[in-house]
DOMARSE-764776 format. One record per residue (C-alpha): residue in one letter; x, z, y; residue number from 0. Coordinates in steps of 0.5 Angstrom, whole numbers, plus 500, padded with zeros to 3 digits. Each point is the difference from the previous one (the first is absolute). Layout:
BEGIN
REC  res  east   up  north    n
REC    A     X    Z      Y  NUM
...
# end
This chain:
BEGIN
REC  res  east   up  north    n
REC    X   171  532    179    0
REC    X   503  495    495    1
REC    X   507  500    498    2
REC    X   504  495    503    3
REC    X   502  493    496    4
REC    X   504  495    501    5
REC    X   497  493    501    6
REC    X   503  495    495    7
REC    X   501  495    505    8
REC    X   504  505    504    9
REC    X   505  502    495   10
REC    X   501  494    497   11
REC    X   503  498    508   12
REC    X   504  504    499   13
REC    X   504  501    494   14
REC    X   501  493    501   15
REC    X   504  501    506   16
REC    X   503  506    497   17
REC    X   502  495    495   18
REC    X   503  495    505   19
REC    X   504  506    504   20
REC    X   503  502    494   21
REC    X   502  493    498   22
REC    X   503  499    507   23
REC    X   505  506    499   24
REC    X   502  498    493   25
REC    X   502  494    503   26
REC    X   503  501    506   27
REC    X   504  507    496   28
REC    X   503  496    493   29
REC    X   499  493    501   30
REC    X   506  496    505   31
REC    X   497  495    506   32
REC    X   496  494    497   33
REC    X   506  495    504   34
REC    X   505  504    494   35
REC    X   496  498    495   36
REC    X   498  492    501   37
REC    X   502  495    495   38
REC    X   507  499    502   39
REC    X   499  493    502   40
REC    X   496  502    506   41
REC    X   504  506    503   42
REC    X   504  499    506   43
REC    X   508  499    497   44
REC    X   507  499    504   45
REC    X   501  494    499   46
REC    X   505  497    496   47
REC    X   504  494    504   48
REC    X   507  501    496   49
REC    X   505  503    495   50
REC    X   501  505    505   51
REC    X   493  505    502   52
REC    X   498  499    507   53
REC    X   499  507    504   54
REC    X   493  499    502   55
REC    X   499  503    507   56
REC    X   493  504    503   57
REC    X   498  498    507   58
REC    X   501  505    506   59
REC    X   494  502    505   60
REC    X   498  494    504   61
REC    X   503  505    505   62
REC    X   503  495    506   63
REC    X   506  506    500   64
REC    X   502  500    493   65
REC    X   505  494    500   66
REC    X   499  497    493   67
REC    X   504  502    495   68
REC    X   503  500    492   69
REC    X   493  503    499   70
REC    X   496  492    500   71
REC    X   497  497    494   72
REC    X   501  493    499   73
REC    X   496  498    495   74
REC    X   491  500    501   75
REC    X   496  505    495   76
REC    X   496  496    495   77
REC    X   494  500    503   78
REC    X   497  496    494   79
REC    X   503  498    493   80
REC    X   496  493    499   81
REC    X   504  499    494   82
REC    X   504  503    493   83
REC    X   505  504    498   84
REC    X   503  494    497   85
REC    X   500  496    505   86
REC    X   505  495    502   87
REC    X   501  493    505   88
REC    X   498  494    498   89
REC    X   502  495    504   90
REC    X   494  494    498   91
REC    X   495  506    500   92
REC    X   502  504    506   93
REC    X   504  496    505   94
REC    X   494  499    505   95
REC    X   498  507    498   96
REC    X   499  503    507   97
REC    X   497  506    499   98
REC    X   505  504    495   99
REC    X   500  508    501  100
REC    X   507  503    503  101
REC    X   501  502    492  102
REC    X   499  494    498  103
REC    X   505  496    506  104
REC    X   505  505    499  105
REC    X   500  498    492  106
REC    X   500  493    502  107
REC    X   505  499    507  108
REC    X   505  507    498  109
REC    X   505  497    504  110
REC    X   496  497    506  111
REC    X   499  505    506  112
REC    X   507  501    501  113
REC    X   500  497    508  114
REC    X   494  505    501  115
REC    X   504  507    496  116
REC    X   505  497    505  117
REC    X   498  500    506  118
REC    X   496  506    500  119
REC    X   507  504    497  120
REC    X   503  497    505  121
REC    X   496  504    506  122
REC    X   500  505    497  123
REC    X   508  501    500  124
REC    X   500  498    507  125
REC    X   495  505    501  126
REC    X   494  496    505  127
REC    X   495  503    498  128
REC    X   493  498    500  129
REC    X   499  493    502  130
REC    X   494  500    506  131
REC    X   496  495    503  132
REC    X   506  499    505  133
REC    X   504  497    494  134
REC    X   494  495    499  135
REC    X   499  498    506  136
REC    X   501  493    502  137
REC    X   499  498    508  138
REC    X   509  499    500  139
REC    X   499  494    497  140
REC    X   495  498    505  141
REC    X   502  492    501  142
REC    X   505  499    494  143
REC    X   494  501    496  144
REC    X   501  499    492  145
REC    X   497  507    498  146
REC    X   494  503    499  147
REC    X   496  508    499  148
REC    X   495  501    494  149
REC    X   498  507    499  150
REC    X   496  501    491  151
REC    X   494  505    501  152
REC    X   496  502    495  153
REC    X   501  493    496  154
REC    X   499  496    505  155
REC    X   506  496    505  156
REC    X   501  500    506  157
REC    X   503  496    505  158
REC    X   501  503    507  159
REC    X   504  496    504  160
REC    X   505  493    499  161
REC    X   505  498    504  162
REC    X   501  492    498  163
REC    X   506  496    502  164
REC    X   500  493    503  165
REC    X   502  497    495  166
REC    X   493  501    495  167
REC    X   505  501    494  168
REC    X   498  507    500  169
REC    X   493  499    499  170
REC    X   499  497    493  171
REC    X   504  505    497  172
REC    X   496  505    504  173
REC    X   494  497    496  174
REC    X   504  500    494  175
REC    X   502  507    500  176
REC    X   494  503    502  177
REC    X   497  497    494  178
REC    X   505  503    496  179
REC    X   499  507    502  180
REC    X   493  499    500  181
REC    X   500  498    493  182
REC    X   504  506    497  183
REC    X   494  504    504  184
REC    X   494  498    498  185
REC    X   502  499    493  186
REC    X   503  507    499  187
REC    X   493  505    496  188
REC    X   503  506    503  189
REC    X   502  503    507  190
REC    X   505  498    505  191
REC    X   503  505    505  192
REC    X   499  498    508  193
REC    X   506  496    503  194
REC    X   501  497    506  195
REC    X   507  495    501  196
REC    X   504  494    504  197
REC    X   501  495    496  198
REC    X   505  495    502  199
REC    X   499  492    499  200
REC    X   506  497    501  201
REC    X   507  499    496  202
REC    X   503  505    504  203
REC    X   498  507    502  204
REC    X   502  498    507  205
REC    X   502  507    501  206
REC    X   506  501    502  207
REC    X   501  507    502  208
REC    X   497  502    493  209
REC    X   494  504    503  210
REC    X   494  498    497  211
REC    X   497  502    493  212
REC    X   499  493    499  213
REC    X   496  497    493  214
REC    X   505  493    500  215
REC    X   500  495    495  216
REC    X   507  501    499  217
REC    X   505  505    503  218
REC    X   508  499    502  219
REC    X   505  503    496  220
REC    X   501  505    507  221
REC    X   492  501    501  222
REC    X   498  506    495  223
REC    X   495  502    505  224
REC    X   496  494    498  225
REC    X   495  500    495  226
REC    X   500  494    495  227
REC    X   494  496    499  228
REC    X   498  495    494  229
REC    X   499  493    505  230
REC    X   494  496    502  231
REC    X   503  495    495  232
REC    X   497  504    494  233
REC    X   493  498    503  234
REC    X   502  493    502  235
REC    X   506  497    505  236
REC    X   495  493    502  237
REC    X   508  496    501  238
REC    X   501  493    497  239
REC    X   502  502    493  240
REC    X   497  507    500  241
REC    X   493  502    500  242
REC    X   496  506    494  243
REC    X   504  504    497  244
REC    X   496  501    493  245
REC    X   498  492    501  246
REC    X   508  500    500  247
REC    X   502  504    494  248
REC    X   494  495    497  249
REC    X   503  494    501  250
REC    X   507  502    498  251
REC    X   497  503    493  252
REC    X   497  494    499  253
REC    X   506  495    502  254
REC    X   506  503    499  255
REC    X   504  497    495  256
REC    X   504  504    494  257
REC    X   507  502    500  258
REC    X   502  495    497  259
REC    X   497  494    504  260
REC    X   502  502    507  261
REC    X   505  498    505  262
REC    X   507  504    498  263
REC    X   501  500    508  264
REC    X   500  504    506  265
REC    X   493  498    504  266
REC    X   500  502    507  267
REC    X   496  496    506  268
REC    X   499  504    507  269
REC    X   503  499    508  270
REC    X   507  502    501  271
REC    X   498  501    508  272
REC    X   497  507    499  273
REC    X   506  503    496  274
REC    X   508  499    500  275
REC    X   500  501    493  276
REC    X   496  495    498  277
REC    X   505  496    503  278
REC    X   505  502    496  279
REC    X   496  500    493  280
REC    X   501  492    502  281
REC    X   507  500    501  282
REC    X   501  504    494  283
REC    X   495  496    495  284
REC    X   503  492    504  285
REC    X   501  496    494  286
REC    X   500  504    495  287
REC    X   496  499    493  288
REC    X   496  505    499  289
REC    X   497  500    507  290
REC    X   493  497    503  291
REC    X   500  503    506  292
REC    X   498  497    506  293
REC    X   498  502    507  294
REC    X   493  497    503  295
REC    X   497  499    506  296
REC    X   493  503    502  297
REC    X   498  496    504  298
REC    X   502  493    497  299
REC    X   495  499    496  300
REC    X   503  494    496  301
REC    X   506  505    499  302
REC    X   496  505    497  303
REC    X   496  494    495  304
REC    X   507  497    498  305
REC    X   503  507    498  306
REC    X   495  506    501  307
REC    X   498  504    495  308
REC    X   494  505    498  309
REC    X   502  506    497  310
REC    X   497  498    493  311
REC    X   505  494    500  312
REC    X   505  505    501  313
REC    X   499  503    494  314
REC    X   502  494    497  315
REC    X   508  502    500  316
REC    X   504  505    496  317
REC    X   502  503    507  318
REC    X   497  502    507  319
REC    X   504  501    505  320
REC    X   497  506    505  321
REC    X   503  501    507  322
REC    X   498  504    506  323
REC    X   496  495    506  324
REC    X   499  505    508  325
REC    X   500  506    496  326
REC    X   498  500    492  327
REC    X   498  494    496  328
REC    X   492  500    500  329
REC    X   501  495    494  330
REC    X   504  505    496  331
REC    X   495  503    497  332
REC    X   497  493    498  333
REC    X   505  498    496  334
REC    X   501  507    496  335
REC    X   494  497    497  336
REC    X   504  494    496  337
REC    X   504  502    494  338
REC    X   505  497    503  339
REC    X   508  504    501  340
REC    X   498  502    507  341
REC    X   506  500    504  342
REC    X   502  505    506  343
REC    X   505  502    505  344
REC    X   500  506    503  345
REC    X   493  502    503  346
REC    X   501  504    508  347
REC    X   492  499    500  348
REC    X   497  504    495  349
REC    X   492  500    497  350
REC    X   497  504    496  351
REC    X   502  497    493  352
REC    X   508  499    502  353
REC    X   502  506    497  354
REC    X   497  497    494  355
REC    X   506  495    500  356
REC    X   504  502    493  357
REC    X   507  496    501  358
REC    X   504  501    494  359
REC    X   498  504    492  360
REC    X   496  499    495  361
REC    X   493  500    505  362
REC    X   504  495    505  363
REC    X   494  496    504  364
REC    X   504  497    506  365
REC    X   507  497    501  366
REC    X   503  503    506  367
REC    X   505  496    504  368
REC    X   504  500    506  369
REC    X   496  501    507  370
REC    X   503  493    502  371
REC    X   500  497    493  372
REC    X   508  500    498  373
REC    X   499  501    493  374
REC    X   494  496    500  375
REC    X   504  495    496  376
REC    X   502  504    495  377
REC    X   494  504    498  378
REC    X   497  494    499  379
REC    X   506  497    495  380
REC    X   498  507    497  381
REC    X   493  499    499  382
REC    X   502  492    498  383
REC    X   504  502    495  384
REC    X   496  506    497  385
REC    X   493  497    499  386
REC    X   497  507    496  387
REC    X   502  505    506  388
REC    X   497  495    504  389
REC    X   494  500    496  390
REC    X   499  508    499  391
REC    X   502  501    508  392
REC    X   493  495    501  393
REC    X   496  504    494  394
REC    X   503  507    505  395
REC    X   497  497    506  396
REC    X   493  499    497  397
REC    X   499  505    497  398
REC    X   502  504    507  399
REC    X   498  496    505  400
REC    X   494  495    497  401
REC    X   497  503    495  402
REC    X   501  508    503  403
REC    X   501  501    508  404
REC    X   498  495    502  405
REC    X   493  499    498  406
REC    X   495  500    505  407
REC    X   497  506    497  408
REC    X   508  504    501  409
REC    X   499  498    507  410
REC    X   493  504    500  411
REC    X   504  506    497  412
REC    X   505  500    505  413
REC    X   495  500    506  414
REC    X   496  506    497  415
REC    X   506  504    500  416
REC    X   502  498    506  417
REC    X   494  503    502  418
REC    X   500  507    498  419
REC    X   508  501    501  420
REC    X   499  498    507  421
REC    X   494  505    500  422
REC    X   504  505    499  423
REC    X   504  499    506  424
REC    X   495  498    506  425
REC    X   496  502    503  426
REC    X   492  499    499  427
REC    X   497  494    504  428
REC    X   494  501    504  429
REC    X   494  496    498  430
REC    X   496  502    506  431
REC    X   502  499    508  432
REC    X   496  502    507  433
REC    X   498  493    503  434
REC    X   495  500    506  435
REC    X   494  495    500  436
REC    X   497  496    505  437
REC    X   497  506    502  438
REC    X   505  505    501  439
REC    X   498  504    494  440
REC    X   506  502    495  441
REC    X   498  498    494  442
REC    X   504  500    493  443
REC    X   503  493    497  444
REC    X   504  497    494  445
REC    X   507  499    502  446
REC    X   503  492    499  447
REC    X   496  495    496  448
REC    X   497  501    492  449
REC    X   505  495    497  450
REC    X   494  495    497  451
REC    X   497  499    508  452
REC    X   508  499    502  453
REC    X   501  494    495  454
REC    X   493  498    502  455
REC    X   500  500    507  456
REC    X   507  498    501  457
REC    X   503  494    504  458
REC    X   507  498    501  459
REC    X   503  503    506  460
REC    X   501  496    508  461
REC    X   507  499    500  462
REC    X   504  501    506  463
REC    X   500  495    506  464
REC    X   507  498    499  465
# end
């Protein structure tokens, strides 16, 4: 009998798997976890929006009976870095830049998700839990209109239902702001929770028992349930003097004049019926030599040709006056653009940059006055009267607002942190439901509408017979 061998094949299989079990053990035994030992510039960091280092939080279960608590991250994980250590916010570079990685809109816009932190604390402190399917429904405002329910879902948006109002102003800001939240989807490389929400499209939330978790272009000083959302203004406001936010900022780069040559007056043009501060920022600026301030007539198309002005041709004065209209002045942001003085009386409608407002020190970006514009008078002989101030306070408000927070791709940034906060506190929406076709048979079936067939196949609203 022959004695027995090895065959070489055989032996060499398998010393090299002994060798890959060995090499396994070593690893798993001495060295730390690969996510330890990644360059620094890809591994996942609190993020740093202050002096002041912020606790960062881990989400609970998605468990409906744990109510959320102090345990929630506010801030994504790094999914992708897509840029170097070094890296820093250019303006001409990366203003329309709408696919930042969270790192990098956190490096970029550190002190612009204040509204979002704020709401999601604010649930929290009261104790309301988990917001649910109920909390975004929208048949209450059946017949008010103005209001519509979207759901993101595997990167693609959705549109479930839309209540429209009579009136037809809530449908090119419906447009708008769907463009934007589908801009700031597609454009971002890595993944993005599953959410669904209410958004409101009015200047108002029109909730007046406080009940709903809405997303609202701006929220009373008494609405902390609200959640605040960058306008349809953003993407385009299609009103006289209005239009392209970019094409916007464009043409006031490319007209607006130096310091030097401005108007060293106050500039403002809107119609006083809407707010009764806008009557008293008349009376207040009668006569006066610094004002040029006018009220106009929307409708009066010769009033609107003789004194009307575009918001570049604002951006020809030192100073701007801004002023609430129904609820917040959608042309605020506008004039933030300007390196002009941007003068303010005391907000009741908040957005998400008006917490950015800076009114006294080194780094003053606004001038605040008084709601009803008492001391307007004497903050504009004090700006008359000290040129240098007045010029560093429109330098600030530049460099905050224009040139920072304000730039279309900080509005990106903002979208997709709402997003992942907002995750963390919902529910998880459903793509599929059970419908029953011609035949009676059950089938499965996308909820709402994909976005692109929305805007495709859309056709303006039949309005109520009066």
């Amino acid at each position: 009998m022959k004695p027995w061998t090895i065959n070489r094949r055989g032996y060499t299989l398998c010393t090299f798997s002994c060798m890959v079990l060995l090499l396994i053990l070593i690893t798993t035994v001495f060295f730390p976890p690969y996510g330890s030992r990644l360059p620094t510039s890809l591994q996942s960091k609190p993020e740093q929006e202050s002096a002041e280092t912020r606790k960062i939080w881990k989400l609970p279960p998605m468990d409906q009976r744990i109510p959320i608590n102090a345990s929630m991250s506010l801030t994504p994980e790094d999914e992708y870095s897509g840029f170097h250590d070094n890296w820093t916010f250019d303006t001409d570079r990366d203003e329309r830049n709408f696919h930042l990685s969270p790192k990098q809109c956190s490096i970029a816009f550190p002190k612009f998700y204040y509204e979002i932190e704020r709401a999601v604390k604010y649930r929290i402190l009261k104790g309301l839990g988990r917001i649910t399917e109920q909390d975004v429904d929208i048949t209450w405002r059946e017949g008010g209109g103005e209001i519509l329910r979207a759901m993101i879902y595997d990167k693609q948006l959705y549109i479930i239902d839309v209540e429209w109002a009579d009136h037809g102003y809530d449908v090119p800001r419906a447009i708008a702001i769907l463009h934007s939240i589908n801009r700031a989807v597609i454009s971002y490389p890595g993944k993005l929770p599953n959410i669904e929400f209410a958004l409101n499209l009015s200047d108002w939330p029109l909730d007046p028992d406080h009940r709903w978790p809405l997303w609202v272009f701006t929220r009373h000083e008494e609405d902390p349930e609200k959640w605040v959302v960058p306008d349809f203004g953003y993407w385009s406001w299609p009103e006289s003097f209005m239009g392209e936010y970019s094409e916007l900022r464009h043409e006031i780069r490319e007209n607006e004049p130096s310091w030097q040559h401005k108007f060293p007056k106050a500039v403002w043009r809107g119609a006083i019926a809407t707010n009764e501060l806008r009557e008293e920022l008349l009376k207040k600026s009668k006569n006066k030599p610094w004002a040029d301030i006018k009220s106009i007539t929307w409708d009066d198309k010769a009033n609107l040709k003789k004194i009307g002005l575009t918001i570049p041709q604002h951006c020809n004065y030192k100073f701007v006056v801004h002023t609430e209209g129904h609820s917040y002045s959608g042309r605020g942001k506008y004039l933030l653009n300007c390196q002009s003085v941007s003068i303010v009386h005391t907000p009741m409608w908040l957005e998400p940059h008006t917490h950015l407002f800076i009114s006294e020190g080194p780094n003053q970006n606004i001038v605040a006055v008084d709601r009803n514009f008492t001391n307007l008078d004497s903050a504009m002989k004090d700006l008359l009267t000290s040129p240098r101030k007045a010029q560093r306070i429109a330098r600030n408000s530049v460099q905050t607002f224009r040139d920072r927070y304000l730039t279309p791709a900080a509005q990106a940034c903002y979208w997709r942190r709402l997003f992942y906060v907002w995750s963390q506190i919902s529910f998880e929406p459903k793509l599929f439901h059970d419908v029953k076709d011609q035949n009676g048979q059950r089938r499965r079936k996308v909820r709402g509408k994909p976005f692109e067939s929305f805007v495709s196949e859309f056709t303006l609203p039949v309005k109520a017979e009066s």
